[in-house]
N, C-alpha and C positions, 0 to 999 in steps of 0.2 A: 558507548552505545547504550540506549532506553532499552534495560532488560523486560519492561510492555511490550519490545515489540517484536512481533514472531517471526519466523521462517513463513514465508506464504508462497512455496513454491511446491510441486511433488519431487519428490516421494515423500517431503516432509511432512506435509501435507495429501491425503488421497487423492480430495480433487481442486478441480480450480478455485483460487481464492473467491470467497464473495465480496462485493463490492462494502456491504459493513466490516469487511477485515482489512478491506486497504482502507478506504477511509479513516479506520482507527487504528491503524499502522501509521499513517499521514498526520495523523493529529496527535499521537503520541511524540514523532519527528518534529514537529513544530513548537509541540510543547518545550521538546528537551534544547533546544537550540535557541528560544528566544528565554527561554527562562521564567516561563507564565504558563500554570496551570490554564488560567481563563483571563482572557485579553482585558482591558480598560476599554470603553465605550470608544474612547479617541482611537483604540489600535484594533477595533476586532472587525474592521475591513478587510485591512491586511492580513490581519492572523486568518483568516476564513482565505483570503485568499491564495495565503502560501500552503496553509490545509487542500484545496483543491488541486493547484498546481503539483503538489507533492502527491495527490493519489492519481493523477493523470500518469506524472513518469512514471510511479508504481505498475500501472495498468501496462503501458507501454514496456516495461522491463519485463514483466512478469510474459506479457505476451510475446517476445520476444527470444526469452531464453533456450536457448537447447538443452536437455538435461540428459546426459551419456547413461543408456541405462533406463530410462524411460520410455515406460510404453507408450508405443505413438498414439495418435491420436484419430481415431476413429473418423473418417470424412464421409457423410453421409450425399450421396447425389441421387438428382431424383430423376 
């Protein structure tokens, strides 16, 4: 595992991830799996694109999670 890349969930975190911490959660992931600090002109489609894809499931996971012991979540109706 890329020790860059942090817990971005609470309690680890107080509040919810901001999207500059998944993205560079996502890009840190990409880095360490394709083996490329910063892609070759010929590969840095793909590499941006496995970057995005990778902070999309991040978003979905994170939104998703239950955390036993956390406090809910505030639902505001108007």
């Amino acid at each position: 595992m890329c020790r860059s890349i942090k817990t971005l969930r609470p309690p680890v975190i107080p509040e919810k991830a901001t999207e500059e911490e998944i993205r560079a959660a996502a890009l840190q992931y990409v880095r360490k799996v394709s083996g490329f600090r910063a892609p070759a002109a010929h590969n840095q489609e793909v590499f941006e694109a496995a970057v995005d894809a990778i902070a999309e499931a991040t978003r979905d996971l994170l939104d998703g999670l239950q955390v036993r012991g956390a406090p809910a979540t505030a639902t505001v109706t108007a």
